[in-house]
PyMOL commands that place a pseudoatom at each C-alpha (Angstrom):
pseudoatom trace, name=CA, resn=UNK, resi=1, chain=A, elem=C, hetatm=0, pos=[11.923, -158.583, 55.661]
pseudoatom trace, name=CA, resn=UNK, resi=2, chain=A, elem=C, hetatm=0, pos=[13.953, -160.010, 52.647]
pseudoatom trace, name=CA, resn=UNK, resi=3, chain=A, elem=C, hetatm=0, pos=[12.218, -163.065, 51.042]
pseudoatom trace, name=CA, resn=UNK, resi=4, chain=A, elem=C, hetatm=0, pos=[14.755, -165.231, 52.430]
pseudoatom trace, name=CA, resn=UNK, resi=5, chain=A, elem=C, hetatm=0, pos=[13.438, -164.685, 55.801]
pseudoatom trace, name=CA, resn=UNK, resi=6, chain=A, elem=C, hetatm=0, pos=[9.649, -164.812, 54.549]
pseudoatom trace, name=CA, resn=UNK, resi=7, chain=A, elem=C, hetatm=0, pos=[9.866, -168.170, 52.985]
pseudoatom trace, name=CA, resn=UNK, resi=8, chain=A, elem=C, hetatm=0, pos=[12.039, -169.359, 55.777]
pseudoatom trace, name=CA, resn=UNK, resi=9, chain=A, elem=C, hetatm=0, pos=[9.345, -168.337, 58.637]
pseudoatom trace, name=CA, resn=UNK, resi=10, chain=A, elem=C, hetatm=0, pos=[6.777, -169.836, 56.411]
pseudoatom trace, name=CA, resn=UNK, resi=11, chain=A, elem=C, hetatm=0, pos=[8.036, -173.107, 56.094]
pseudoatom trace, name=CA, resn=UNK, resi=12, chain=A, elem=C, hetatm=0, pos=[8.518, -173.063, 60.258]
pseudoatom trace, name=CA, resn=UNK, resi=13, chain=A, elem=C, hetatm=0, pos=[4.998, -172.313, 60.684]
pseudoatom trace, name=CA, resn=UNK, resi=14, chain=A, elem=C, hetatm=0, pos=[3.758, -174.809, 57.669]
pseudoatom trace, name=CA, resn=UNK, resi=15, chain=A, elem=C, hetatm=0, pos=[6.609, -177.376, 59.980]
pseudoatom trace, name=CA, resn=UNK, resi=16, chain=A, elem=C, hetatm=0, pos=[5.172, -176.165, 62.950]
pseudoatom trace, name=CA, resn=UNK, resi=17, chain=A, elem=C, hetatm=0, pos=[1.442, -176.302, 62.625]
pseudoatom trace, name=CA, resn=UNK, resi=18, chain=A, elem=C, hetatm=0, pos=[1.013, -179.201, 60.099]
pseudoatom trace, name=CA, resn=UNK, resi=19, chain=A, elem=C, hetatm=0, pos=[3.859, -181.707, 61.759]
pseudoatom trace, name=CA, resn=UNK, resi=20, chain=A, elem=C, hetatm=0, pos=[4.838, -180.227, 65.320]
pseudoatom trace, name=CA, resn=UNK, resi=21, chain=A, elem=C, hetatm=0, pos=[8.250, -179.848, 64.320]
pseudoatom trace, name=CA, resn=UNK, resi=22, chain=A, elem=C, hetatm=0, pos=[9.752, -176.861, 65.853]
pseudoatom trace, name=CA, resn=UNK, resi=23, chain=A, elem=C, hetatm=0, pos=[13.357, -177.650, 64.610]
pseudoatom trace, name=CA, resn=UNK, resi=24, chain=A, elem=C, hetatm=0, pos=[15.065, -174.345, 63.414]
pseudoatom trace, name=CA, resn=UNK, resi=25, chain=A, elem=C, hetatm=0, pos=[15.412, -174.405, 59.390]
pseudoatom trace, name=CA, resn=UNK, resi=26, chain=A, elem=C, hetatm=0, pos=[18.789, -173.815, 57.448]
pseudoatom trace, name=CA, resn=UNK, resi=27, chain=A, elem=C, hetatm=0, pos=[18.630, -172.339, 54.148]
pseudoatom trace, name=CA, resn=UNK, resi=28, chain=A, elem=C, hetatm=0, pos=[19.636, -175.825, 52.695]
pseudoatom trace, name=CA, resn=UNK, resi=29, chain=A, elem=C, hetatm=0, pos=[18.212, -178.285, 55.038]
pseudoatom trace, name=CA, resn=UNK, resi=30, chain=A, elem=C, hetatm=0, pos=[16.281, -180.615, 53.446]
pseudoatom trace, name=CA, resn=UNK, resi=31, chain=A, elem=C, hetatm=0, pos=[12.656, -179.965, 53.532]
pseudoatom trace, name=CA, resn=UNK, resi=32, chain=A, elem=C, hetatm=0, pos=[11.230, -182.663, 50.821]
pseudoatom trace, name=CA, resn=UNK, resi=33, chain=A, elem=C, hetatm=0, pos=[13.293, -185.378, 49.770]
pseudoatom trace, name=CA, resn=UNK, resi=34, chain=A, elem=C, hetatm=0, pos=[13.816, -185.673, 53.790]
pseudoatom trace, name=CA, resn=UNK, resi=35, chain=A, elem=C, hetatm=0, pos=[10.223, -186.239, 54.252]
pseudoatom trace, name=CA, resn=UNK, resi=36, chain=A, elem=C, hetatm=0, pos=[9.841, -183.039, 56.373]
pseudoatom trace, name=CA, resn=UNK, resi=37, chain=A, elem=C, hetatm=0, pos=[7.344, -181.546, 54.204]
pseudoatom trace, name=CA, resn=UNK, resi=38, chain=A, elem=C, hetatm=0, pos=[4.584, -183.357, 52.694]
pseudoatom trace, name=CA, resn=UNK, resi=39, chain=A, elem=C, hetatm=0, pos=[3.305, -182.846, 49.256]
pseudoatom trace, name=CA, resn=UNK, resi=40, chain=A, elem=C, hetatm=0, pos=[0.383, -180.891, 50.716]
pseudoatom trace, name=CA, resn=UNK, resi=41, chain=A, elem=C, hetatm=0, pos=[2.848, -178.707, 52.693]
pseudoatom trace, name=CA, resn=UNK, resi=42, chain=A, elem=C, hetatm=0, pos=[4.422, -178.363, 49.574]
pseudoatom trace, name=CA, resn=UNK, resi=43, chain=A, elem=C, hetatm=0, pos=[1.341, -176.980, 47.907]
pseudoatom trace, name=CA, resn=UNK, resi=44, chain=A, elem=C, hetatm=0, pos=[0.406, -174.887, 51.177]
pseudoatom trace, name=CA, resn=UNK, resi=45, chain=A, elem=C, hetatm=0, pos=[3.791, -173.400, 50.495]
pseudoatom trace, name=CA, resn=UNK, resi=46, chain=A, elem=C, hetatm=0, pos=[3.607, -172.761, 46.775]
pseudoatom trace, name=CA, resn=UNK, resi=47, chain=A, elem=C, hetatm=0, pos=[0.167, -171.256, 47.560]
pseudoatom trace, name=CA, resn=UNK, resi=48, chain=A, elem=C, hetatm=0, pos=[2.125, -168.346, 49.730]
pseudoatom trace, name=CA, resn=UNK, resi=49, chain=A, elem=C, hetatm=0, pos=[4.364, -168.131, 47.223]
pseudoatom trace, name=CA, resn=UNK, resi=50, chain=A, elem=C, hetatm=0, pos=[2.021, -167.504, 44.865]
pseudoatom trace, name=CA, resn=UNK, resi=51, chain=A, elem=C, hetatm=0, pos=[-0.053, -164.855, 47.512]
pseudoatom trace, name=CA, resn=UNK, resi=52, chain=A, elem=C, hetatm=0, pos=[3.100, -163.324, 48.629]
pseudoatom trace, name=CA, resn=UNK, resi=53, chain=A, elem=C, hetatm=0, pos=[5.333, -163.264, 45.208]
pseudoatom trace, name=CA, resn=UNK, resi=54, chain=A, elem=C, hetatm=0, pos=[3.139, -163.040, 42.601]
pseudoatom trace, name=CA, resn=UNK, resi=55, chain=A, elem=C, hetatm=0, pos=[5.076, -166.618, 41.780]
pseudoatom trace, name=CA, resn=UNK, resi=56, chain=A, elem=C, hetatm=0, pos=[3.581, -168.625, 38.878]
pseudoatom trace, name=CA, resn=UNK, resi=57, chain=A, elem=C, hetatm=0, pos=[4.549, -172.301, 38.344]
pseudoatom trace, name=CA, resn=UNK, resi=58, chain=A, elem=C, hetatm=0, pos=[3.308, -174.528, 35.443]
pseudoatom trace, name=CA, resn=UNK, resi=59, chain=A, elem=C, hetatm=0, pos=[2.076, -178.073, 37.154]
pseudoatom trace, name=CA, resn=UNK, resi=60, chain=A, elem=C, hetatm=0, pos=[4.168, -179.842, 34.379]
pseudoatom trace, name=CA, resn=UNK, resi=61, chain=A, elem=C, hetatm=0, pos=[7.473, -178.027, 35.259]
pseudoatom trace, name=CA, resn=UNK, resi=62, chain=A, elem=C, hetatm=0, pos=[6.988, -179.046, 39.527]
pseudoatom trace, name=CA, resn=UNK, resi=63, chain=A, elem=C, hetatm=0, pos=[10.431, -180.723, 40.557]
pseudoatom trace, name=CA, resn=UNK, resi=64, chain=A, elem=C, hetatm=0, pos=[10.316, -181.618, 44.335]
pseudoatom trace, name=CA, resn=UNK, resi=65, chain=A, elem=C, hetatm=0, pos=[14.288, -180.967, 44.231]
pseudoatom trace, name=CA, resn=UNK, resi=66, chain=A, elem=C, hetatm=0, pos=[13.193, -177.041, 43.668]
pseudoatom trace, name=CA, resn=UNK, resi=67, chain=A, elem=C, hetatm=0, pos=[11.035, -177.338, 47.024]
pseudoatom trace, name=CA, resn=UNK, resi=68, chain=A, elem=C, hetatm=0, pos=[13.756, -178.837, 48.885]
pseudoatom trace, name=CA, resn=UNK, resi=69, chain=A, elem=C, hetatm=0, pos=[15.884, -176.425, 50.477]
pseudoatom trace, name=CA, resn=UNK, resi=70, chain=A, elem=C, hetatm=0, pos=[15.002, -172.614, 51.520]
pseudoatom trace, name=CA, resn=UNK, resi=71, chain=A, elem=C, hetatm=0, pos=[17.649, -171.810, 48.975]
pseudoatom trace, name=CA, resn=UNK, resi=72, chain=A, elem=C, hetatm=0, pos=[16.074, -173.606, 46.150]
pseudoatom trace, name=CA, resn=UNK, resi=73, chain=A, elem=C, hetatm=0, pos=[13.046, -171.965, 47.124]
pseudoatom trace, name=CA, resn=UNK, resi=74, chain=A, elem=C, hetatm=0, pos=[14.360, -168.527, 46.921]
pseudoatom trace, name=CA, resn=UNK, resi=75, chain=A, elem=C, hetatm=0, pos=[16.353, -169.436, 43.614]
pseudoatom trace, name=CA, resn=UNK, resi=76, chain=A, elem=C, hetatm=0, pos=[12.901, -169.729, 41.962]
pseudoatom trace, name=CA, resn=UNK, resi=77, chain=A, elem=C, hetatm=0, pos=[11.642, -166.484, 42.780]
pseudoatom trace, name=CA, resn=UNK, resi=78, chain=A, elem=C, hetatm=0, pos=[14.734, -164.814, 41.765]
pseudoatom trace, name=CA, resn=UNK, resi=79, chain=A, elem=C, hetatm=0, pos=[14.339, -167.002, 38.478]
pseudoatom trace, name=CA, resn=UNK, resi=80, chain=A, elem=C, hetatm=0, pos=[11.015, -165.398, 38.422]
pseudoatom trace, name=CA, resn=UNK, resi=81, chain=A, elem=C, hetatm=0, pos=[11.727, -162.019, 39.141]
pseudoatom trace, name=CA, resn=UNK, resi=82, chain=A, elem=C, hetatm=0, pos=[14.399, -161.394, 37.304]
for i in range(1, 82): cmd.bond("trace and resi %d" % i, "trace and resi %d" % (i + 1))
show_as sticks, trace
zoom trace
């Protein structure tokens, strides 16, 4: 499974379990600045990141715009990785 698909299936289940929203994501729907995910979802999901990745984020560089979208998501770890 690419990490596309891993963050994508995590963010359903973080939607899913923490907000009963069962809505399929897109790779740029709007997951923040929409108000689907919280700022504690957001931190559930950085915590898989960081489990899953090996993904390291300094608390002064956190921009909700990088947590908005699958895509920006994935950007980072490729950011990361590369």
């Amino acid at each position: 499974m690419s990490a596309r698909e891993q963050v994508r299936e995590y963010v359903q289940k973080v939607l899913k379990e923490n907000k009963d929203d069962t809505d399929p994501v897109g790779d740029n729907d709007s997951l923040v600045l929409s108000g689907r995910l919280s700022s504690l979802d957001v931190v559930d999901v950085l915590t898989f990141l960081e489990g899953e990745f090996s993904f390291e984020m300094d608390p002064n560089d956190f921009d909700q715009a990088k947590f908005d979208t699958v895509d920006s998501i994935v950007e980072m770890l490729e950011k990361q990785t590369a």
